[in-house]
N, C-alpha and C positions, 0 to 999 in steps of 0.2 A: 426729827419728823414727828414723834409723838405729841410733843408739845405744841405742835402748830394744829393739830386735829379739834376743831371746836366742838366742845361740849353742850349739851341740853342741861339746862337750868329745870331741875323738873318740879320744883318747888313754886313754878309759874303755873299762870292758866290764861286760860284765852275767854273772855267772854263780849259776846255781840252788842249786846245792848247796857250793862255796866260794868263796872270794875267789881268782879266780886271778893267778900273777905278772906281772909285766908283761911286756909282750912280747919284749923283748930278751932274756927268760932263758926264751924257750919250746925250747929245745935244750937247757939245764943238770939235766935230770931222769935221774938212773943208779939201775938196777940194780932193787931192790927198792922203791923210794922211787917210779918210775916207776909199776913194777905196779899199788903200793894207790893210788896218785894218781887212776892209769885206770880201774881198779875204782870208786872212790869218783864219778869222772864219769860212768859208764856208766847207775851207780844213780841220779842226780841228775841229770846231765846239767846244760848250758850251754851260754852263747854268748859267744863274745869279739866284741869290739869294740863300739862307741858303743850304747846306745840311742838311738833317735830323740826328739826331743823338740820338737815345733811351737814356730816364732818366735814370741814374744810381740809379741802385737796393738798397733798404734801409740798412743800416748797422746795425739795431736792430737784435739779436739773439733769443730775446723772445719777448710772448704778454705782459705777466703782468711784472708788477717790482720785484715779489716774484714768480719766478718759479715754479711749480710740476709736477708733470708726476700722482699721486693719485685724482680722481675726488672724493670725499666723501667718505663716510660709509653708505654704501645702509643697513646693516644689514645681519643675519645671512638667509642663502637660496637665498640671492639676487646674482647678477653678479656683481663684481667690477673691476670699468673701470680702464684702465689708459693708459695716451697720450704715443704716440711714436710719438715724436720731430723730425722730422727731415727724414720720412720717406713718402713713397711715396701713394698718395688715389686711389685707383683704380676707374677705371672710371664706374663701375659696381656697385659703392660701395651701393647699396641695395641688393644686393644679400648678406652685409654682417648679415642681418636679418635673413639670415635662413630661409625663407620663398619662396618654388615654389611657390605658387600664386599669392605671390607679385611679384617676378622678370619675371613671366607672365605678367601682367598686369601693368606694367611700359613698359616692351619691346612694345605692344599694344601700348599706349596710346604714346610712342615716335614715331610709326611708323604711328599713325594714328589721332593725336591732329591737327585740323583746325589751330590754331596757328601756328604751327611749319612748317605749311606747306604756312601761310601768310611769315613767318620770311626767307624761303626757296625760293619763290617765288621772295623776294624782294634782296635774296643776287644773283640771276641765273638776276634778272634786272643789279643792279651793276655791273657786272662781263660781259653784254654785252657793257653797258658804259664807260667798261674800254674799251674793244674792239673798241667802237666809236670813244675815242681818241684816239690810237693808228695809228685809219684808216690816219691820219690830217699828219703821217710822211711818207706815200706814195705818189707818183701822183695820181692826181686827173684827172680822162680821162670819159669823158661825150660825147657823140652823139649828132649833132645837125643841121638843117634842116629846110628849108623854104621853100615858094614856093610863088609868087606875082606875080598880072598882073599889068601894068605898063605905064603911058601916060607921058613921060616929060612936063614941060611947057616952053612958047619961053624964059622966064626968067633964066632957068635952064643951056643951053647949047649955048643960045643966038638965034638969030633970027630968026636962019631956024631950028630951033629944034622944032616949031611950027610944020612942017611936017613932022616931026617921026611918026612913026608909035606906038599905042598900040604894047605891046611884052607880053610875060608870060616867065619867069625866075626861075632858081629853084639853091636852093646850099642844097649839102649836106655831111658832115664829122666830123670828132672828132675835140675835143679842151683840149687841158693839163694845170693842173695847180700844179704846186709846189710851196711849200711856205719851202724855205731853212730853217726855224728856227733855223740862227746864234745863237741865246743867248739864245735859249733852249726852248721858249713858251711853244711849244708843249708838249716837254717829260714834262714842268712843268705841265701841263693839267693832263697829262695820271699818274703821278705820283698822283695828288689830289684823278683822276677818282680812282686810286687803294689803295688808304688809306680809301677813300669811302667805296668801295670793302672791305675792310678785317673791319672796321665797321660792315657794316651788316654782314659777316662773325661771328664777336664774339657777333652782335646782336641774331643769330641765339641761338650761343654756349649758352647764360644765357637764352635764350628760353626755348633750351632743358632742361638747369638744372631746370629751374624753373617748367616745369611740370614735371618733374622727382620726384622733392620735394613735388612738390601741391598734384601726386597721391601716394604718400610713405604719407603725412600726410591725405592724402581721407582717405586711409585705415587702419592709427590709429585711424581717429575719431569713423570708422568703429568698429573697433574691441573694441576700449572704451566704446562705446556706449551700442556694446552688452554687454559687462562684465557688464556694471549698471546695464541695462535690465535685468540681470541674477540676479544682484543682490537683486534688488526691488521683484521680484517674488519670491525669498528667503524670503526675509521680509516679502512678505503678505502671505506665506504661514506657514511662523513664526505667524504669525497676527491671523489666522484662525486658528492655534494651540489653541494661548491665549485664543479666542473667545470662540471656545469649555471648555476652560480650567474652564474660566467662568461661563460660562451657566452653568456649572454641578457642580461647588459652589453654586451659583444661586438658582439652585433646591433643595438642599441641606440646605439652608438655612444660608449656611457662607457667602457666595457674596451676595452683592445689584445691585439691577439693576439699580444702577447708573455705578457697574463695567461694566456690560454687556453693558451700553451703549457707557462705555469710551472705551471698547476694540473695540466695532462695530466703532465710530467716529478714531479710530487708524487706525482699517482696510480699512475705507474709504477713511483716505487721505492717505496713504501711493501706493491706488490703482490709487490715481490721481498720482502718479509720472509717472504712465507710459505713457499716450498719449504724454506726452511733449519728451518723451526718442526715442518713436517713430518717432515723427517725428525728431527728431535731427538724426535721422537713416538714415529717405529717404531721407531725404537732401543730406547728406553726400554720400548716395549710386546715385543719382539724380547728385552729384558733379561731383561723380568718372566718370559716365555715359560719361558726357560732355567731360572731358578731354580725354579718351581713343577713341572720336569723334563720340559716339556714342548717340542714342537718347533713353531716360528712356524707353522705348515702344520696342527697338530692341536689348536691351543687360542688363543683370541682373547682378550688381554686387556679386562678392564675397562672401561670409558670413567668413569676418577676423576674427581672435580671436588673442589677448597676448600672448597668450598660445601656438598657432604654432611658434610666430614669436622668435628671439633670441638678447640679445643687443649684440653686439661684444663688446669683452672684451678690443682689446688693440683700439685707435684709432690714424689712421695717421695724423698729419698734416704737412706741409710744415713748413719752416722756414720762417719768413718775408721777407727774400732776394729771397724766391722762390717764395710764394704766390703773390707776382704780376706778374710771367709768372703763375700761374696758375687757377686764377680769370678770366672769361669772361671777368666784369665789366671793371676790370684794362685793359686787353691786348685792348678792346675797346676804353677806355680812353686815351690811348697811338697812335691807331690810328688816331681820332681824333686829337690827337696833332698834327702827323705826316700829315693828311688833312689840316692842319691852315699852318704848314712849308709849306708843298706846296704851297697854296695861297698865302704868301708871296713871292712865287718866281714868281708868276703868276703876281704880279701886281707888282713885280720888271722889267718882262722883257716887260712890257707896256711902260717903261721907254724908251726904246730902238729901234733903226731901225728894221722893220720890211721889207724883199726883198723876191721875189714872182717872179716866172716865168711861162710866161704862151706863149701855141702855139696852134696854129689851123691849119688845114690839111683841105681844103675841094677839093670837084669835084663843078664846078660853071658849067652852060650854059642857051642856049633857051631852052624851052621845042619841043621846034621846029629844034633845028640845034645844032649845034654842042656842046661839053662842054670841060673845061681845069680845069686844078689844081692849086689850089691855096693856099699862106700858110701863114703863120705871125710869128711873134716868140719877143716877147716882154720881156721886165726886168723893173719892180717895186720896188721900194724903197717908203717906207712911213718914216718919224722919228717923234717924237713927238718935235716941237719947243716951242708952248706957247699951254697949257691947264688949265688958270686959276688958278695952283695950283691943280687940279683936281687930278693928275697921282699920284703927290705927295703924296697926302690925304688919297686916295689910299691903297699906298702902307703901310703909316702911320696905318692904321685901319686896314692891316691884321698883321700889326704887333700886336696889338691890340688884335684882336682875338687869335694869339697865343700865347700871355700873359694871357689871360683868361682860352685859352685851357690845357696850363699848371700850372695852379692855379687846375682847376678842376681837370687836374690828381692827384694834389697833396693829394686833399680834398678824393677822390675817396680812395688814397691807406692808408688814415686817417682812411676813414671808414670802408673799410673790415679789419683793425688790429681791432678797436672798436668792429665789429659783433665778430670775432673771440675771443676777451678778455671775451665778455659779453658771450659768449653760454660755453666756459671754465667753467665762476662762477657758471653757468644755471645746467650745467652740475652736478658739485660740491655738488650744493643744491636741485636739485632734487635726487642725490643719498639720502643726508641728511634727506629729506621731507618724501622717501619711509622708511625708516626708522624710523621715528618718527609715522609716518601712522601706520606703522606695530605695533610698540607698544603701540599706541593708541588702537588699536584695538583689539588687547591681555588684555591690560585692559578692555573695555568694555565688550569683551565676558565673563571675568572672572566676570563683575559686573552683568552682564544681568543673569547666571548661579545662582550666589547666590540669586539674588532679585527673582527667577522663584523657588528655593528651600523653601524662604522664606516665600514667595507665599502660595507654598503647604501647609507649617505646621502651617499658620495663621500669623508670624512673619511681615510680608511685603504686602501693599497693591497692589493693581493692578495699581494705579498711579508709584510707585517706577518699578515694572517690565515693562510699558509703556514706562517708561523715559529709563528705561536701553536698551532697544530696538532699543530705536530712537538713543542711543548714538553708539551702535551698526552698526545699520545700516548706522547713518553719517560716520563712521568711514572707513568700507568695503567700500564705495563710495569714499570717501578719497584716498582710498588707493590703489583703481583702476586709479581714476586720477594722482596720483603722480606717478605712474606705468609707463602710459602714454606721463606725459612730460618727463620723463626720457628717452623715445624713442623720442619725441619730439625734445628736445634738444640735443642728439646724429644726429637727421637726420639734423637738422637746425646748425652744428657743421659743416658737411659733406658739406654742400650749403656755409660755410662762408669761407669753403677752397676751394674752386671753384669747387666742385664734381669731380675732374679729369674729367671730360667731354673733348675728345682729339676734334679738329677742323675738321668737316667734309669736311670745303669746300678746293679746291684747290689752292695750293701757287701761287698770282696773282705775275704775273710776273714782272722782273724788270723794270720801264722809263727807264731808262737810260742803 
């Protein structure tokens, strides 16, 4: 895939009106030859160094090397998934759970997460930065104004200027300044400022997916947590069954109170499960809290359950040539690139003459007598002749940078195929796991059932229905968590295909 990813030639440049020389002869221009060059770019105008040009899209058709569209064998009663290839995710896509509460409380928590509204904050910055360079391709018209009292010396105007007189003088008017940007400086500036710009832009985008994710898995830990909690109170009132069951052998004279002691030491720790379940509750409800920007004190989370929520059956994902327009991370990485092209054009056209005009306009007089108008009107030329090598080095190092910058995009669209391969297998094997759970658990219930029959009629001790219990209940626990990541890695499937999350902010406009 990396090899198919087209590269920026940055050693190009673009110009409007001719083909300029290459850089290393941007000093070799004398005399007359210069003039009508300048002239001729003034009228035309240009840009030296690279245009940008987007990496060509990868040509992989699939993640893995042995394709499926079947994620596992969740077993019978379960949902079974499978991929649709090639179709589109909707940017909603927690609504595909099945759950109003949920798509309640993501909508919250995207309209009111402190974050998003950092991430929001710094793209309305960029976006005025674009606008700052932008400003640099109009005149520049400032106000300006003095006012001085004033004694010549006989030195100044010669010997009888000794008897002037103190005066008070005043000027006041505007001054212009344009800076022609022949070889494109500027729009190179404004073109950086807005690659910057659409950065925080899809800096934003993997904001929003990211709390979009964080509170879609708040409230599986949520509803995980309760289904244990459900379950351990099952258990001990399993436990207090026994206990009874016990005791009344006990008095009877079939049990020893060494059972009654081992079924009260069963019912004790099985009781200590719960403070630890507890607090993995408010945590996660204390989580959820945070993200939807509110404070544990002024907003109560949910009380989620497995059981409202739904897995969707089929799921979409992009195709590799799509999923890098549809990743945040990627379209980011891409801009980034397109920042580094820029700055190569920026310290290309460092290289080059730089011509500037400027005018002033004022009213001059006494403040005592009369005043008159006054004006100026100048033309600037700077070129770069000897900088040490400096300009050069330069330019050299942001070439630099966009060799790095596009290494990292590479790596970038390396690793969301790898998230997406890996939440596939996740996928596959957590159907598999619930499955195996479930008949784990089917076994123990049938074992715990016998050893309790066994029990009754003298056959089995209260250690053997002890043990069948605990395998029992590890089991039900099992098999809620496996439950779990299976919604786990369906939502974490949904985030490695870029959530469909469409770009809220607006198409920063073109430099050029």
């Amino acid at each position: 895939m990396i090899t198919q990813l087209q590269t920026v030639h940055a050693g190009s440049f673009h110009a409007t009106a001719s083909t300029l020389p290459p850089v290393k002869q941007a000093h070799s221009f004398r005399g007359p030859a210069l003039a009508g060059f300048l002239a001729a770019l003034a009228l035309g105008g240009c840009t030296v160094g690279p245009d940008f040009s987007a990496p060509a899209r990868p040509t992989e058709q699939a993640y893995l090397a042995d394709p499926k569209t079947e994620l596992g064998q969740a077993g019978t009663g379960e949902i079974e998934q499978r991929l649709a290839l090639g179709t589109t995710l909707r940017s909603d896509w927690w609504t595909s759970m099945g759950s109003a509460t949920l798509n309640q409380t993501v909508s919250l928590a995207l309209d009111k997460n402190k974050t998003l509204e950092v991430a929001r904050a710094n793209l309305a910055k960029a976006g005025e930065q674009v606008a700052v360079e932008r400003g640099s391709l109009y005149p520049q018209v400032d106000a300006a104004g003095g006012i001085a009292r004033r004694q010549y010396g006989a030195s100044f105007l010669g010997p009888e200027a000794y008897s002037f007189p103190a005066f008070s003088a005043y000027t006041g008017g505007v001054s212009v300044n344009y800076d022609l940007d022949v070889f494109g400086d500027n729009h190179r500036r404004i073109e950086l400022a807005a690659a910057d710009a659409q950065v925080s832009a899809e800096t934003l985008n993997a904001a929003r997916l990211a709390v979009a994710g964080d509170t879609v898995m708040a409230a599986l830990r949520i509803a995980s947590t309760r289904a244990q909690i459900d379950v351990v109170q099952n258990v001990i009132e399993s436990d207090q069954e026994n206990l009874k069951l016990v005791r009344t052998a006990n008095g009877s004279g079939v049990a020893s109170q060494i059972d009654v002691t081992t079924a009260q030491s069963q019912l004790d720790r099985d009781r200590a499960l719960l403070p630890p379940l507890h607090q993995q509750l408010a945590a996660s409800e204390d989580a959820l809290t945070i993200l939807v920007g509110k404070s544990p004190s002024a907003w109560q989370a949910p009380a989620f359950s497995l059981a409202e929520m739904t897995l969707p059956r089929n799921i979409p994902l992009a195709v590799p040539s799509e999923l890098v327009r549809a990743r945040p991370d990627i379209r980011a990485a891409e801009a980034q690139l397109h920042a580094a092209n820029a700055a190569v054009g920026v310290a290309t056209a460092d290289l080059y003459p730089k011509i500037t005009l400027s005018a002033e306009v004022a009213d001059e007089g006494l403040t005592s007598g009369p005043s008159g108008a006054a004006w100026s009107l100048l033309g600037g030329l700077t070129a770069p002749i000897f900088h040490g090598g400096s300009l050069e080095a330069n330019r050299r190092g942001a070439q630099d940078a966009y060799d790095a910058a596009f290494a990292q995009y590479q790596q970038t669209v390396l690793a969301a195929f790898q998230q997406v391969a890996d939440n596939i297998h996740g996928l596959s094997n957590a159907a598999d796991a619930v499955n195996a759970e479930q008949q784990a658990l089917d076994s123990a219930g049938a074992a715990l059932r016998l050893a309790r029959l066994g029990y009754g009629v003298g056959t089995a001790g209260i250690v053997q229905v002890l043990d069948a219990q605990r395998l029992q209940q590890l089991a039900e626990l099992n098999l809620v968590q496996a439950r779990t990541r299976r919604y786990a890695q369906t939502v974490s499937l949904f985030l490695a295909a870029g959530g469909g999350i469409p770009d809220p902010a607006p198409e920063v406009a073109s430099a050029k």
